[in-house]
C-alpha positions in Angstrom: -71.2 -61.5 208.2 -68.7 -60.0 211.0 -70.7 -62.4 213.2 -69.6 -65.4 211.1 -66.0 -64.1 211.3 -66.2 -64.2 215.2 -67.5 -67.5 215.7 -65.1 -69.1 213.2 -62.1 -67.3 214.7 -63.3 -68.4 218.3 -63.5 -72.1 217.1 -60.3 -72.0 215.6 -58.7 -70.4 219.1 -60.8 -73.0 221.3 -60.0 -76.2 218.8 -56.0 -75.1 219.2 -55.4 -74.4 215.6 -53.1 -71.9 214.6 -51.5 -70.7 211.5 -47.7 -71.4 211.0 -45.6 -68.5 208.8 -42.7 -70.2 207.0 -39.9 -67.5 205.9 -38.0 -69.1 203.0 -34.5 -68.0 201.7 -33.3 -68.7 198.9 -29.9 -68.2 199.8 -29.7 -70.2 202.2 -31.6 -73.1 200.1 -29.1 -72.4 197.4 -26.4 -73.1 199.8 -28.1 -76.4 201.3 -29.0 -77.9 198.2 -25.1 -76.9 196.8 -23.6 -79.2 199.6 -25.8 -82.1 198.6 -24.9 -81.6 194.8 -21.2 -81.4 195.6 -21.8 -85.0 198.1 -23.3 -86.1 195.6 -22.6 -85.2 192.4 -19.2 -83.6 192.7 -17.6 -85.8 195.2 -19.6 -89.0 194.5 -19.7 -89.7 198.4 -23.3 -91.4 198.5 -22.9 -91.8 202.0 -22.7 -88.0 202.6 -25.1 -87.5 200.6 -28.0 -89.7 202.3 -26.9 -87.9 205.7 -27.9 -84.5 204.0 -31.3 -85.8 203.4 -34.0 -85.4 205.9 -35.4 -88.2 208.1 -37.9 -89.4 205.6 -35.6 -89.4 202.9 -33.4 -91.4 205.1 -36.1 -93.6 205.6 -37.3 -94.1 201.8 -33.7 -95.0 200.0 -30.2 -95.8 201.4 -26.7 -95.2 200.6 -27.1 -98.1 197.8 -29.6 -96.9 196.2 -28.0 -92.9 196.3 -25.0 -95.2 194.9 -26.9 -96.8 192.2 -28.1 -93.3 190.6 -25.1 -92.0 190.1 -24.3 -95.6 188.0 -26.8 -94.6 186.0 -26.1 -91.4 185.3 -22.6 -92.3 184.6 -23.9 -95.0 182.0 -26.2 -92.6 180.4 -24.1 -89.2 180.0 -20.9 -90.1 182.1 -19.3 -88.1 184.8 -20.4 -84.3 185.5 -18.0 -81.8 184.4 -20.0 -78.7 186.0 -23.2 -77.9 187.7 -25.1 -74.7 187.5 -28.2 -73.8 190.1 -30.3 -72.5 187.3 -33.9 -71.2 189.5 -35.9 -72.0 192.2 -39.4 -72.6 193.1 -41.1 -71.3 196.8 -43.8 -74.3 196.9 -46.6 -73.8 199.9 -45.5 -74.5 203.4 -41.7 -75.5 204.0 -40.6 -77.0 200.8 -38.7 -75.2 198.2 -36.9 -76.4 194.9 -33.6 -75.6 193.2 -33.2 -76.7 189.6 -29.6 -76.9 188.0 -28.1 -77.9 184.6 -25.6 -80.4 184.8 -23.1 -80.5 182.3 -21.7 -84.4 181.6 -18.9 -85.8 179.0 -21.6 -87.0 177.1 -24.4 -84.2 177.3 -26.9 -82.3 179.6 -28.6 -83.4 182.5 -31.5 -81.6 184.3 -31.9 -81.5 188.1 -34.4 -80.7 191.0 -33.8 -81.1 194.4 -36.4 -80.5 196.7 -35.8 -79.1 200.0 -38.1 -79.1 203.7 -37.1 -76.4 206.2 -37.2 -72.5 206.3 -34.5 -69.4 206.2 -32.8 -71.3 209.2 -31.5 -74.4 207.2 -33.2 -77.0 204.8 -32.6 -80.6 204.4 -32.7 -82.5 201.4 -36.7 -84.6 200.8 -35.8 -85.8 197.2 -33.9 -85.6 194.3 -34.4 -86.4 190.7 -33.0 -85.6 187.0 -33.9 -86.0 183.4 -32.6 -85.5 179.5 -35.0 -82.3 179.0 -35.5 -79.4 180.9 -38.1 -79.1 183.4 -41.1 -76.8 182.7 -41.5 -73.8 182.9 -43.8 -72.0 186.0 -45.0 -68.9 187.6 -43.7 -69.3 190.6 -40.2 -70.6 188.9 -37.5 -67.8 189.7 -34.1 -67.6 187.9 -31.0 -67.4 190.7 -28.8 -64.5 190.0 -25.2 -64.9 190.1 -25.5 -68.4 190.8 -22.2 -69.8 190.2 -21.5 -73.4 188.6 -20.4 -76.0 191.0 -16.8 -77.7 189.0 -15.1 -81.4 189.1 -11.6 -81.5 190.2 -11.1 -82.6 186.6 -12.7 -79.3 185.7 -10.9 -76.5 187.8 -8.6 -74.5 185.9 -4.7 -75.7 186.7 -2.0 -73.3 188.0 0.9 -72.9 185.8 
């Protein structure tokens, strides 16, 4: 057996594989995927919103098409009120997910955003919503503390 070992770790040496560790934070994913929510959901500025995407993304969809999802979240629930990074999911390798609750003039939306990158930054790979909640999973953690993301329209005025 600890012959077998050997041999497969000296093929793996001599064929140049090698084993990549990822270290997450989901801090610092929180904080990522809140700038693209505010570009995009907040501020409505498709343009900045595609930039925060990651060269793929950027690749697959264009500030039109960013544009045309928030025209169709506006016709089915209207414009965001507030936004609230509800958990997160560590998937394998270098992609992570934050899910929020959006709150709309005309009801609830649910959204994931799926990051790429590691504890030094993360870039946006896709984004999608829906009318019920996403399910439940064991690797689904609930962000403490999280703080909901407000409209202008929203923010409490000064007297």
């Amino acid at each position: 057996m600890r012959s077998h070992l050997c041999i497969a770790a000296l093929f793996l040496l001599a064929s140049g594989c090698y084993v990549a560790v990822v270290s997450h934070s989901q801090e610092r994913a929180l904080s990522d995927s809140n700038d693209f929510v505010s570009a995009f959901l907040v501020d409505r500025d498709a343009e900045h919103a595609w930039r925060l995407g990651d060269p793929e993304l950027q690749r697959r969809t264009d500030v039109h098409s960013i544009q045309g999802v928030l025209e169709t979240i506006d016709a089915r629930v209207g414009r965001l009120r507030e936004i609230l990074p509800d958990s997160y999911i560590q998937t394998p390798g270098r992609t992570m997910e934050v899910l929020y609750v959006g709150t709309y003039e005309r009801g609830l939306l649910y959204h994931r955003i799926v990051l790429a990158g590691d504890k030094s930054g993360y870039r946006v790979t896709g984004f999608w919503f829906q009318a019920e909640p996403y399910p439940q999973e064991s690797s689904r953690q609930p962000f403490r503390n999280a703080k909901a993301i407000r409209t202008a329209a929203e923010l409490p005025h000064a007297p």
